[in-house]
C-alpha positions in Angstrom: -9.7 -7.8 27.8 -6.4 -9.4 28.8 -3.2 -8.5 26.0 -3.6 -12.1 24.0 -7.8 -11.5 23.6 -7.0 -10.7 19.7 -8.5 -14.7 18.6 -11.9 -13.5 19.8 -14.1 -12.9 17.1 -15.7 -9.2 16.8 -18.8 -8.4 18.3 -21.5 -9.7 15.4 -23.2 -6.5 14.9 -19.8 -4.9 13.2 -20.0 -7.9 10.9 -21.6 -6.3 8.3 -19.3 -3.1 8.0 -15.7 -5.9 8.4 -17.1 -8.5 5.7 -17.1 -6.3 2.6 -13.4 -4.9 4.1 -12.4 -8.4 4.3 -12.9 -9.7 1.1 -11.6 -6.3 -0.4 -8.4 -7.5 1.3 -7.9 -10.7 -0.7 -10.2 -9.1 -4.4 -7.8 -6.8 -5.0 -4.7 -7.8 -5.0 -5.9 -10.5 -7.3 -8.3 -8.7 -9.6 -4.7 -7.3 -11.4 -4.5 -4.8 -8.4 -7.7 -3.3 -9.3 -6.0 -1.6 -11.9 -9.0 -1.7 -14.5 -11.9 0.5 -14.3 -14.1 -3.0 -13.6 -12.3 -3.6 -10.5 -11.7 -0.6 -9.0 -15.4 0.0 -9.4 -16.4 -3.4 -7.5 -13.6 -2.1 -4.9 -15.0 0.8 -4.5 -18.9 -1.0 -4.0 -16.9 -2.9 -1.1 -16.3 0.7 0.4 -19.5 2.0 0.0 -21.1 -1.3 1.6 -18.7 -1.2 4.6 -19.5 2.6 5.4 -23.6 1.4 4.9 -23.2 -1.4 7.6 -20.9 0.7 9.9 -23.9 3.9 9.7 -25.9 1.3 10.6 -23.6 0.3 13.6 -23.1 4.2 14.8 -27.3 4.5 14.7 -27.5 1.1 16.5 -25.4 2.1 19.2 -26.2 5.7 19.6 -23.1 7.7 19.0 -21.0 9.8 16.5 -17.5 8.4 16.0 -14.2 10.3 16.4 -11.4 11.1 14.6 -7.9 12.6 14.8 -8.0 16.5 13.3 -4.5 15.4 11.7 -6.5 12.7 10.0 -9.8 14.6 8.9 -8.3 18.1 8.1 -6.4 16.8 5.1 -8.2 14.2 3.7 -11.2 16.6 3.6 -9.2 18.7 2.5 -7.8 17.1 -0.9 -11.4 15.4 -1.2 -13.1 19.2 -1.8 -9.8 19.8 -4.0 -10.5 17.3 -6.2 -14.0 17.9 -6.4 -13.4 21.3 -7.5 -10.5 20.8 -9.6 -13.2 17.7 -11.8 -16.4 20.5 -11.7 -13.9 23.4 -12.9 -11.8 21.2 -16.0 -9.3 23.9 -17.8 -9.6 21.6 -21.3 -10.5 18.1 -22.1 -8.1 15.4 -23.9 -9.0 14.7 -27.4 -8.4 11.2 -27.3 -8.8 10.9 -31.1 -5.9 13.6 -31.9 -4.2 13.5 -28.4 -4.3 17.1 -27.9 -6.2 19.0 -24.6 -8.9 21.2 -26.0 -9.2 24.4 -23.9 -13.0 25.1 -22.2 -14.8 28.3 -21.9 -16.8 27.7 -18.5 -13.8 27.5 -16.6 -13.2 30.0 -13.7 -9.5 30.7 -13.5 -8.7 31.4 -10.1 -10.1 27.9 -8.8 -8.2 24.8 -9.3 -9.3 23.4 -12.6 -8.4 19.8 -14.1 -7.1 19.6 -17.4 -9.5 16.6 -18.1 -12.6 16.2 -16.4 -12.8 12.7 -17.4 -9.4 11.4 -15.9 -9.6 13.3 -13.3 -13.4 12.2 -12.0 -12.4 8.4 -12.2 -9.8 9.1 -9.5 -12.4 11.3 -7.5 -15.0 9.0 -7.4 -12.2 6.1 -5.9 -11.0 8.2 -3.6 -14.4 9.5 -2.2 -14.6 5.3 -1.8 -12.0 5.5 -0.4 -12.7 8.4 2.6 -15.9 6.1 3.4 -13.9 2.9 3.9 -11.0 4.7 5.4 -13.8 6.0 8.1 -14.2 2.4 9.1 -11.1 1.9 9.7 -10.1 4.5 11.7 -13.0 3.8 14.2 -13.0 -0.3 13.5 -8.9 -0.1 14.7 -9.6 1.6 18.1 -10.9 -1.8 19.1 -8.0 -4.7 19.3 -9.8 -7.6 17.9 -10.9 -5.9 15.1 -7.5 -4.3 14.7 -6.0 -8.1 15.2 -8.5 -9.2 12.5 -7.8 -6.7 9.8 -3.8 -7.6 10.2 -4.6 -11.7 9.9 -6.2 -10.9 6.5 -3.4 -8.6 5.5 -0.7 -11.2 5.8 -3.2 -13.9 4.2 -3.5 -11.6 1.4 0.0 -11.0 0.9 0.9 -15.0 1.5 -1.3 -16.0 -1.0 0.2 -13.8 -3.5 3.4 -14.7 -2.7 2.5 -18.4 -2.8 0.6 -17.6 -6.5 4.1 -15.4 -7.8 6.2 -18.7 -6.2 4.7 -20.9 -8.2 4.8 -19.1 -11.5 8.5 -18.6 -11.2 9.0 -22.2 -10.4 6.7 -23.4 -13.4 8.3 -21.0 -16.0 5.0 -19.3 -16.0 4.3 -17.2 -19.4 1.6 -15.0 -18.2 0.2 -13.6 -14.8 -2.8 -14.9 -13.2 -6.0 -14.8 -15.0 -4.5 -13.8 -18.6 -4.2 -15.3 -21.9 0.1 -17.3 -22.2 -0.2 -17.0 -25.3 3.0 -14.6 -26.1 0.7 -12.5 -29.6 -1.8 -11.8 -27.1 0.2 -10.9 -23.9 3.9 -9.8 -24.4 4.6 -8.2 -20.8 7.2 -10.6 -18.8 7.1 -8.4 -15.4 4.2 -10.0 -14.3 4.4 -11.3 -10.6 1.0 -13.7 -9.1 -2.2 -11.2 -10.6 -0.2 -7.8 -10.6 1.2 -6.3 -14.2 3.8 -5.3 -12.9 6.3 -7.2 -10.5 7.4 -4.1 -8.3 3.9 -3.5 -7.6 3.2 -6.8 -6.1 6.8 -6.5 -4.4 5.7 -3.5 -3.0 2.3 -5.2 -1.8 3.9 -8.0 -0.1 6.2 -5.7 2.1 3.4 -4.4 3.6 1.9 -7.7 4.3 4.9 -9.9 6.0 5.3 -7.3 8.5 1.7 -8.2 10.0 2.6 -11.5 9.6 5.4 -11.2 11.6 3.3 -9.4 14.7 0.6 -12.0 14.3 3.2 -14.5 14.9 5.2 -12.9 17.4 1.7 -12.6 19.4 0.4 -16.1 18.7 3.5 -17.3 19.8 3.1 -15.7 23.1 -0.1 -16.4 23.6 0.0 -20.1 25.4 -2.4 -20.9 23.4 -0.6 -23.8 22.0 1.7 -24.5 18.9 0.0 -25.2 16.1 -1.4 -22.0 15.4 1.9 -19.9 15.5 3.5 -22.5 13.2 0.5 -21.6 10.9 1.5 -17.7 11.4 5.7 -18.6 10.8 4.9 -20.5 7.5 2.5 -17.6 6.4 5.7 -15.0 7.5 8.3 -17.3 6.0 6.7 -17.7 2.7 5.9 -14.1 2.1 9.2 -12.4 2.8 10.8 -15.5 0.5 8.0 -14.0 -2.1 9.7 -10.7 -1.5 12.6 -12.0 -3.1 12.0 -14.6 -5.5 10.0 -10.7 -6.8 12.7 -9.7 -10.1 11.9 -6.1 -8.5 15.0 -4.7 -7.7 13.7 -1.6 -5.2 11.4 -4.6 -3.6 14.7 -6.8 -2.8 16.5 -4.5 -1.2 13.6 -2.8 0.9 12.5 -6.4 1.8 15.8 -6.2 2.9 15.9 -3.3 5.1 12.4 -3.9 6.3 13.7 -7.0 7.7 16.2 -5.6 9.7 14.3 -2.6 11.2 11.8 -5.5 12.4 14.9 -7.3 13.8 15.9 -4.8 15.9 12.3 -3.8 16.8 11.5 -7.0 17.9 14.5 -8.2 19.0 13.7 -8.8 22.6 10.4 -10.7 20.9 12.3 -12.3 18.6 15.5 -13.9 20.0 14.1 -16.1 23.0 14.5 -19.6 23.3 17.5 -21.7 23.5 20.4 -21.5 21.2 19.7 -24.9 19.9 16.3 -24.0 18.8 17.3 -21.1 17.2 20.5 -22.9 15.7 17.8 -25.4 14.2 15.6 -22.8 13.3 18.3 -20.6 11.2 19.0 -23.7 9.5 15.4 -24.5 8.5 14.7 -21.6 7.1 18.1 -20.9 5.6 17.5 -24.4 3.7 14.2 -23.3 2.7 15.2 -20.1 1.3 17.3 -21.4 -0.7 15.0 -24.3 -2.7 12.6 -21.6 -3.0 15.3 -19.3 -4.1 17.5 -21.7 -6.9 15.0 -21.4 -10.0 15.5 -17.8 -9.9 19.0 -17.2 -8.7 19.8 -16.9 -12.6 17.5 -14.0 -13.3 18.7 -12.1 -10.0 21.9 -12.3 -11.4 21.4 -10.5 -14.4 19.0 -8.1 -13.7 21.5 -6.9 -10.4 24.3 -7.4 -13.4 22.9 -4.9 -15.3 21.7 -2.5 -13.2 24.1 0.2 -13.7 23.4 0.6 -17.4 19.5 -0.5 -16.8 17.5 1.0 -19.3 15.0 1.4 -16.5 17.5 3.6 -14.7 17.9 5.8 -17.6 14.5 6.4 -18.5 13.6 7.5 -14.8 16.6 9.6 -14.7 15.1 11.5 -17.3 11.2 11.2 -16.4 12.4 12.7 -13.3 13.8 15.2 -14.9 11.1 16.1 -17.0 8.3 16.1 -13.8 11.0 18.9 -12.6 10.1 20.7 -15.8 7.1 20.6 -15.6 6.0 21.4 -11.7 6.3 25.3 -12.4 3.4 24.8 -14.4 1.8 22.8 -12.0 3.0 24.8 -9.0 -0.1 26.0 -7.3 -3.2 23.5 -8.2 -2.0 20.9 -10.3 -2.7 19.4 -13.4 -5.9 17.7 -11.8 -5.5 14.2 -10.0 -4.9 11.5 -12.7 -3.9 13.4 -15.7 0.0 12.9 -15.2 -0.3 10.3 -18.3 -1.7 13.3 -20.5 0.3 16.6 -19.7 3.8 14.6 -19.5 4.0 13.9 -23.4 3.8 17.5 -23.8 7.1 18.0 -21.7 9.2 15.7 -23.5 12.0 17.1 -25.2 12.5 16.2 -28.8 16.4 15.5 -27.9 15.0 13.0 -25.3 16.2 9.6 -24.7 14.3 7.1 -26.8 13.3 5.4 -23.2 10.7 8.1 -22.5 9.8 9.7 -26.1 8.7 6.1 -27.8 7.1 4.5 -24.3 3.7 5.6 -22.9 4.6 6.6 -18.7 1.2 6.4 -17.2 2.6 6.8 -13.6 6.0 9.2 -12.9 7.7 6.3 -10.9 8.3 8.6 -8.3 4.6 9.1 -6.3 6.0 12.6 -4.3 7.0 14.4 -7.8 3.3 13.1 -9.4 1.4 14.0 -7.1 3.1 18.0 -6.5 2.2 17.6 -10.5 -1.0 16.5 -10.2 -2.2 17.8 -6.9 -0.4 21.2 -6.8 1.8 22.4 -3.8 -1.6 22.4 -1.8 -2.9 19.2 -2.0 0.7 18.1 -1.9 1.4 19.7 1.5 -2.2 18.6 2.6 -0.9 14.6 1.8 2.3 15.1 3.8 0.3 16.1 6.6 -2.0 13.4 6.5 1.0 11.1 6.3 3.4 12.6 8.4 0.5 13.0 11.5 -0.1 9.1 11.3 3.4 8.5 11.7 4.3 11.1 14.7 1.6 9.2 16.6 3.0 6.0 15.9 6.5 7.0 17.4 4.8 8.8 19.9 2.5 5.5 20.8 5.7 3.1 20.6 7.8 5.6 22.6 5.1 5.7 25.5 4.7 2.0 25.2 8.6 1.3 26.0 8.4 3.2 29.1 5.3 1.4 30.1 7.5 -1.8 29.5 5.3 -2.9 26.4 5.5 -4.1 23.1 3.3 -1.7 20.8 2.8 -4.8 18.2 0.3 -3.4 15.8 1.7 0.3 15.9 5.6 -1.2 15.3 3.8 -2.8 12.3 2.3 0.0 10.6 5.1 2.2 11.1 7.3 -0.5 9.4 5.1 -1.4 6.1 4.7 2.3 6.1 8.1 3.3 6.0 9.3 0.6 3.6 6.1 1.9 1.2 7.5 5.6 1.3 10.9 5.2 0.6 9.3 2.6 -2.5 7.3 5.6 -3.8 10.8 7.4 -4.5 11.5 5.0 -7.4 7.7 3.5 -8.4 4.4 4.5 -7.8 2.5 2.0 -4.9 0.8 4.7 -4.0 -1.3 5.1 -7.0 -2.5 1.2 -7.3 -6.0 1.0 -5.3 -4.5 -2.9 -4.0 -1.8 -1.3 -2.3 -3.8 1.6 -1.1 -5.7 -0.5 0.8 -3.2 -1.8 3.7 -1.7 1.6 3.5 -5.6 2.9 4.7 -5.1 -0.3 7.2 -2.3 1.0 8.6 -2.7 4.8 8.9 -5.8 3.9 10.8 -4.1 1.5 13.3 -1.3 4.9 13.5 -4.1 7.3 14.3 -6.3 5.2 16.2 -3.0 4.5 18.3 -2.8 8.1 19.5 -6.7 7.9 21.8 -5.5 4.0 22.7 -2.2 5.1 24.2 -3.9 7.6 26.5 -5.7 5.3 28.0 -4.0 1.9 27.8 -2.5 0.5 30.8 1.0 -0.8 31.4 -0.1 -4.5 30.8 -2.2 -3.7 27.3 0.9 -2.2 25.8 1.1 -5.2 23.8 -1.8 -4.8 21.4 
């Protein structure tokens, strides 16, 4: 298949494992993230059906898939950690008194959760998970399908940006699908369907970047205009959602972001005449800005304020606190999901007001929450899994410049992926399943990259 084969549609018989993937793309981020135990459980029924019609597939065709030991090591390895930690709880949370109630069964030198309940919730998602994640990493060895799953990323994240546009221009009083009415729904950092704004700020900056690539290769592909205007009002709109976002930590990553893929692309990027691309900077420059006006007010202050944010303060000391309370945590954790339970009991009573009179479900820092949650195993298990997906990725990119190629996909992955880490030092995207999602996306595309590069020749290095 030539370089520009991506518009052809996947072979109909992996139809039924991509269709329940697909729609998952554009559910979640408008079912409030999948944040309730509603949606996360219909997100995880899209999982379980993908997996079903991609066994099917692997029977059909007569062969056992293969994955990346940097890839299967760790996940299996914090999947049986979990499991053991939600069959062995330590104590269960008295919801009634707020207290955690000590169990006898428990065997002391395994890891044991501190709530079984908590804990089994976020077992069960992530065992949903590993079978859609499987998929993916076999699904994004093959370049339509890989093509196919980056179109529906930056749809996804267009159409929130589009949805979060809208409601800033109209003075919106609620996010999508809730009540306005201010005695029912009080929370103003609402952005499109997600509760909270840096969430869906978060989302979207892993979205534009496939954008970008899908446009970049569209425009390339001689297959006409029309299409790759399509794929430039899709880019355009999402990185101006980016920053019409109140999120502070999403403005100036969508910032960065934008530059890395600058200078990645630049070779892609800057062709044409100087006229065009005069015309072209003014365009967008003038669109930017009508988009931008309703809310220029609001950047103002919250950037105004920034230094003596209350936001600021109260992470300053959460952090502190998850500091106090690893050496508790050290070796297994407090069990995934139970950070909102065992932090109240670390809270000094000379505390900030910030953090003793508000509930913190999530540490706003994913690294400390999950060496609190996971222990210093499953934590060191999760930097491998991450850290492996993106050594191949640099590796795949580096072969592909001295094959003379663009590694399109891979240079995308690596770029949503390191604007979501450095995100994860001041909020939590890696704990919202909507935003798991294109992160499983892209570590796929990063691991699949490594058996594709071996055998790619000079003139693929484009996919």
């Amino acid at each position: 298949m030539g370089p520009h084969g991506s518009s052809d549609s996947p072979e109909r018989k992996w139809w039924p494992a991509l269709f329940p993937l697909l729609v998952s793309f554009l559910y979640a981020p408008l079912a409030w993230g999948a944040t309730t135990r509603g949606t996360v459980a219909i997100l995880d029924g899209l999982f379980v059906a993908s997996f079903l019609g991609w066994s099917a597939l692997l029977i059909l065709e007569r062969r056992l898939p293969r994955f990346s030991l940097w890839a299967a090591i760790p996940i299996v390895f914090v999947t049986v950690l979990g499991l053991i930690s939600w069959a062995n709880p330590v104590s269960t949370f008295d919801e009634n008194f707020g207290v955690l109630r000590p169990t006898e069964t428990a065997i002391p030198w395994l890891p044991g959760s501190v709530d079984r309940a908590s804990t089994g919730e976020v077992v069960v998602h992530l065992l949903a998970l590993l079978l859609g994640f499987l998929v993916l990493l076999d699904a994004c060895s093959h370049s339509r399908i890989r093509w196919l799953f980056l179109k529906g990323l930056a749809i996804s994240g267009f159409v929130i940006a589009l949805i979060g546009i809208t409601q800033k221009a109209a003075g919106a009083k609620a996010m999508l699908w809730v009540d306005p009415d201010p005695l029912k729904y009080g929370n103003k950092l609402f952005f499109a369907a997600f509760r909270y704004h840096a969430n869906a700020a978060a989302f979207m900056n892993l979205c534009w970047p496939a954008a970008m690539v899908v446009f970049l290769r569209e425009r390339d592909s001689g297959r006409g205009g029309v299409a790759s205007s399509i794929w430039a009002t899709i880019l355009i709109i999402s990185i101006i959602g980016v920053f019409i976002n109140t999120s502070k930590a999403g403005q100036v990553l969508g910032a960065i972001g934008v530059v890395i893929a600058l200078i990645r692309f630049r070779s892609s990027i800057f062709v044409g005449s100087k006229i065009v691309m005069m015309v072209t900077g003014i365009l967008l420059l003038g669109l930017t800005l009508v988009f931008a006006m309703p809310v220029v007010s609001k950047w103002q202050e919250r950037w105004s304020s920034a230094s003596a944010s209350s936001s600021f303060g109260g992470r300053a000391e959460a952090y502190a606190t998850c500091l106090r309370m690893l050496p508790d945590n050290a070796v297994y954790g407090s069990g995934p999901g139970t950070f909102r339970l065992v932090f109240p009991f670390y809270v000094r009573p000379s505390a900030d007001r910030m953090v003793s009179e508000f509930f913190w479900y999530h540490a706003h820092q994913d690294y400390l929450q999950t060496a609190i949650e996971w222990g210093i195993y499953g934590a060191l298990a999760w930097f491998i899994f991450y850290a492996g997906g993106l050594i191949r990725g640099f590796q795949t990119v580096g072969l592909g410049l001295k094959r003379g190629g663009i590694e399109y996909s891979v240079s995308c992955a690596l770029i949503g992926m390191i604007i979501v880490m450095l995100h994860a030092m001041v909020d939590f995207p890696f704990q919202i399943p909507a935003l798991q999602l294109p992160v499983a996306v892209y570590m796929a595309v990063l691991f699949a990259s490594d058996a594709r590069s071996k055998s790619k020749r000079p003139a693929e290095a484009g996919l």
